[in-house]
C-alpha positions in Angstrom: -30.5 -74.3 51.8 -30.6 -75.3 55.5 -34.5 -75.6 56.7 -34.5 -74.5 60.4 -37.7 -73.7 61.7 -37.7 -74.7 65.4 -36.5 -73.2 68.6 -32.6 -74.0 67.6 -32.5 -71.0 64.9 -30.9 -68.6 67.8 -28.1 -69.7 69.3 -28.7 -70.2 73.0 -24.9 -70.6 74.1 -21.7 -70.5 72.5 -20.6 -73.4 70.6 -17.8 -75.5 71.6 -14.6 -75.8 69.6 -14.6 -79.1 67.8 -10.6 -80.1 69.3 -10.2 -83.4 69.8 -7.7 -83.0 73.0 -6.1 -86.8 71.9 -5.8 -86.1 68.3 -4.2 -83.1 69.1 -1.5 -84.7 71.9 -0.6 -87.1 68.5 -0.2 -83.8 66.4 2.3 -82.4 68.6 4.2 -85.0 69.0 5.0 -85.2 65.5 5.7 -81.9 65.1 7.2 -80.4 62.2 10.3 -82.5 60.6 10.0 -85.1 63.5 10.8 -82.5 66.1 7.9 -82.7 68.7 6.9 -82.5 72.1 6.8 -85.6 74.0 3.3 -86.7 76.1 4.9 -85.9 79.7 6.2 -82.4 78.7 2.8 -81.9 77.0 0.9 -82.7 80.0 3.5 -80.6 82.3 3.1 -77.6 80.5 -0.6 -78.2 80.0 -1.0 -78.4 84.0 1.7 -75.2 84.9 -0.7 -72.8 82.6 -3.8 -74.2 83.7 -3.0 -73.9 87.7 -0.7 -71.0 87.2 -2.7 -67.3 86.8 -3.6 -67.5 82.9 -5.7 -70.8 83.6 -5.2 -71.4 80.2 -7.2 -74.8 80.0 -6.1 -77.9 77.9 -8.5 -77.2 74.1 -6.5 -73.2 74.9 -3.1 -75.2 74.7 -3.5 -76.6 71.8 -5.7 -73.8 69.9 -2.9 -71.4 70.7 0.0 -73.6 69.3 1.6 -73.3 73.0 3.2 -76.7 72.2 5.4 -75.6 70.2 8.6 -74.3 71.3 10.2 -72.8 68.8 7.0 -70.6 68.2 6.8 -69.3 72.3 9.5 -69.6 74.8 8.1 -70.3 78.3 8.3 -66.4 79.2 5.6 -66.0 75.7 3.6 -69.0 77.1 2.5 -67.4 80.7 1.7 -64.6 79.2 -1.2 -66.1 77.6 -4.9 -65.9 79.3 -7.4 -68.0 79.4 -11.3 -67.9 79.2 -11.1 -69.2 82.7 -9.2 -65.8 83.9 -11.8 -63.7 82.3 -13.5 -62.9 85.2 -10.2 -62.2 87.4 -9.3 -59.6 84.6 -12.6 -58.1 84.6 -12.4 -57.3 88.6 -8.9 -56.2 88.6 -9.4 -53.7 85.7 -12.6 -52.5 85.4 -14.9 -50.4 87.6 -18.2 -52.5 88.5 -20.1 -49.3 87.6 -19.2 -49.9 84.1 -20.2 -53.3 83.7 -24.1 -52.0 83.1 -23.6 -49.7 80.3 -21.0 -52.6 78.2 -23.9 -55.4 79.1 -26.9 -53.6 78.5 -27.3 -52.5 74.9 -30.5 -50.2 75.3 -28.4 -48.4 78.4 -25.0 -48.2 76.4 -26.8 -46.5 73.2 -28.7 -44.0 75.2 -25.2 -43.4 76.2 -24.0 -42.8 72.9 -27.0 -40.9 72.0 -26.2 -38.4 74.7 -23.4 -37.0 73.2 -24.3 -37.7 69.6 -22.4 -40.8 69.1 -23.3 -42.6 65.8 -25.6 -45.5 66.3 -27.4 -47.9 65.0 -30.8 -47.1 64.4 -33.4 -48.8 66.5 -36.6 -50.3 65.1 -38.1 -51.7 68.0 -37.9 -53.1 71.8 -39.7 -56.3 72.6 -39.5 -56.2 76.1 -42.6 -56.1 79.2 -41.5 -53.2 80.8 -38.8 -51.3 79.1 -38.9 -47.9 76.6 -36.4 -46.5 74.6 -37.3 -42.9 73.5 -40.4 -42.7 71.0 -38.9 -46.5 69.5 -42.0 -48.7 69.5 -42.2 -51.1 72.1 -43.7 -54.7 71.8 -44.7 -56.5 75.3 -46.3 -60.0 74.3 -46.1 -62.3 71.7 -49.0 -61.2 68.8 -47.8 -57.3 69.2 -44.3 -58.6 68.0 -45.6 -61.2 65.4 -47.8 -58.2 64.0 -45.1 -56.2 64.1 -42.8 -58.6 61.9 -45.5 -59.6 59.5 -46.3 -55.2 59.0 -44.3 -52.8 60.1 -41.2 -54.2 60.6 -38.0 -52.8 58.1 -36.3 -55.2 56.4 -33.7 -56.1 56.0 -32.7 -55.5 60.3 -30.1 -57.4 62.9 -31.8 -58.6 66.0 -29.6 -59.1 69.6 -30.8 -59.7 73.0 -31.0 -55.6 74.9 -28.6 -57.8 77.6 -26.0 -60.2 76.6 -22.8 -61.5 75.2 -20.8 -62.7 72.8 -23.5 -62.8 69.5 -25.5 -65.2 71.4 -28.9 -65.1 69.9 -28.4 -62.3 67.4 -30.1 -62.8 63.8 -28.8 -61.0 60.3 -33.1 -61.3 58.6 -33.0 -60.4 55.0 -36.9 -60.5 54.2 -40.0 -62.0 55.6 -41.9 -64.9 52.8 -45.7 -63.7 52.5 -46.8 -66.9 51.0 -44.9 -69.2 54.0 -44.8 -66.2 56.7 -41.3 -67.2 57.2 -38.1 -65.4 58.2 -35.2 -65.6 55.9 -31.3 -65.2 57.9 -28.4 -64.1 56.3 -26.9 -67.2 56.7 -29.3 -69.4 54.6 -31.8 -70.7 57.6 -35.0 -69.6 57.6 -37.5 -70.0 60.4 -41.4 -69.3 60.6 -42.5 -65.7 62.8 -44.6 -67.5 65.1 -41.3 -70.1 66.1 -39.0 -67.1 66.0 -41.4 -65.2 68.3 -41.5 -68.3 71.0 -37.9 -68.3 71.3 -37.3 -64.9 72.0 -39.8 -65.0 74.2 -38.8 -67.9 76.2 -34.8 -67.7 75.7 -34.0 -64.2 75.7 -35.4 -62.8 79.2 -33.7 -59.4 78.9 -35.8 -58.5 75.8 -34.5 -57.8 72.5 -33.9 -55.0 70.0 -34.6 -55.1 66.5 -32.4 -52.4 64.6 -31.4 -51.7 61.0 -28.3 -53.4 59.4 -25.6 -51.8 59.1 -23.3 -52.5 55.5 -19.4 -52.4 55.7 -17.3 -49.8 53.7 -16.5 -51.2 50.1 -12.9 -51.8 51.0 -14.0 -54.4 54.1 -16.6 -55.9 52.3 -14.1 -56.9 49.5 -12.3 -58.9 52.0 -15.2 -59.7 54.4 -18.0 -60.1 52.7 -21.8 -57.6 53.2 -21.2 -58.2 58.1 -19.5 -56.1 59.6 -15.9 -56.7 60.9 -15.1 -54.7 64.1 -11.8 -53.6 65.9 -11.9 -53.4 69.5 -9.4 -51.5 71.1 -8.3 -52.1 74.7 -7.8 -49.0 76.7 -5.9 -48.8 79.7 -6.8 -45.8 81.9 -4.2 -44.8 84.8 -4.2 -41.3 86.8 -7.0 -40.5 84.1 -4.5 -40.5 81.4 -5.6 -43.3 78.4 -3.1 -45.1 76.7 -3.8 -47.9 73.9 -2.9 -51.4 75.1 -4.0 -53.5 72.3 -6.2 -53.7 69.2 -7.8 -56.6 67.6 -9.5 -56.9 64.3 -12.5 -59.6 64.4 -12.6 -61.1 61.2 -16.1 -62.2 60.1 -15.8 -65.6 57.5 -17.9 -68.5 55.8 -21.7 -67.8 56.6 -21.3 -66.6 60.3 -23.7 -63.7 61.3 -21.1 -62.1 63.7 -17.4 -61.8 64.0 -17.2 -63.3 67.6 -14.3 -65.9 67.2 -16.0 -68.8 69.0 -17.6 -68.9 65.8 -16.2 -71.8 63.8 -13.9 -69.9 60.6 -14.1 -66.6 61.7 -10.2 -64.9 62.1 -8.8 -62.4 64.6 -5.7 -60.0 63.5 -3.7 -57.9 65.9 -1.9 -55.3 65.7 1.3 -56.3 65.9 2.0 -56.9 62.0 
């Protein structure tokens, strides 16, 4: 078992994908049966999607396979997106007065609430200012150690009430009397009074503490006890909706959340 019991149990940022942009020029030069692609129409390529409107970046090349030809033509290969075109999506497609209720998790379940949407239940806020219905709200330190060490039920998932991505969410199974530690679903364990600090200090938005929801049987066989969601993007024109695509985000190894900057975890589309 991992022993993590300092600021570093929450993630404060997404990792970076361990590619290693030289070992992976050699790679594709090889190719498969001796048929690669040479350095100059690596880099060519590599500079007409970065600079072109995708702004697919060099470690995106090479994640994607867009090296190899007989996988994408060029057509297949601009129609790729990068992280760096995020942003540029985001503006041309979505109305800014959406933006709050898909960033702030308190806001988007009170949402859901409203027109009795199925939710996760919510154990508790710690945040200075902000309520949540008749949920108890912690505003300094001691009221949410107490709260951990008393009242809290376990076992719960814990996410930032504004944020992206999984960063700083926790799967705790239990809490150890003897050590007054927190046990994660991943193996690390950290003591109340570090995991305290670094909300506190890391997560200025607050966080919510709710209970943890199990997958059906079927998932769980093939995902293990996290859940594995399907986002489906939904293209609204004239106020008519029509399904553009749907992705499956495959939770794997001893990753807490399905987000696929996570190292192992799997997306699936819906194109099979």
């Amino acid at each position: 078992m991992i022993d993590v019991a300092d600021l570093n149990v929450l993630e404060r940022e997404k990792r970076a994908l361990p590619i290693d942009i030289i070992d992976c020029i050699r790679a594709a030069r090889g190719g498969h049966g001796g048929h690669g692609k040479g350095l100059l129409s690596q880099l060519s390529e590599i500079a007409r999607l970065t600079f072109g409107p995708g702004k697919v970046s060099a470690e995106e090349y090479f994640l994607y396979r867009l090296y190899d030809d007989e996988r994408y033509d060029a057509a297949a290969k601009r129609e790729f997106a990068g992280e760096a075109a995020q942003n540029a999506i985001y503006l041309l497609c979505c109305h800014l007065c959406w933006w709050a209720p898909a960033y702030d998790k308190l806001l988007f379940y009170a949402s859901l609430g409203s027109i009795n949407f199925p939710e996760p239940r919510v154990h508790a806020v710690f945040h200075p200012m902000r309520t949540y219905g008749d949920v108890p709200v912690l505003k300094y330190r001691p009221s949410l150690a107490a709260f951990l060490r008393q009242d809290m039920t376990y076992p719960f998932f814990s996410k930032p009430v504004a944020g992206r991505h999984s960063i700083g969410i926790a799967r705790v199974v239990r809490r150890d009397d003897a050590t007054d530690e927190l046990f994660l679903d991943d193996g690390r364990r950290t003591g109340v009074h570090d995991c305290v600090s670094v909300l506190d200090e890391i997560l200025g938005s607050g966080n919510l503490f709710q209970e943890r929801l199990v997958p059906h049987e079927d998932v769980a066989r093939l995902c293990g006890d996290r859940i594995a969601t399907v986002r489906f993007v939904v293209l609204v024109e004239e106020g008519v909706p029509e399904l553009f695509r749907a992705v499956w985000k495959i939770p794997a190894g001893n990753n807490m959340a399905d987000n696929f900057w996570r190292l192992g975890n799997l997306l699936a589309d819906n194109n099979g």
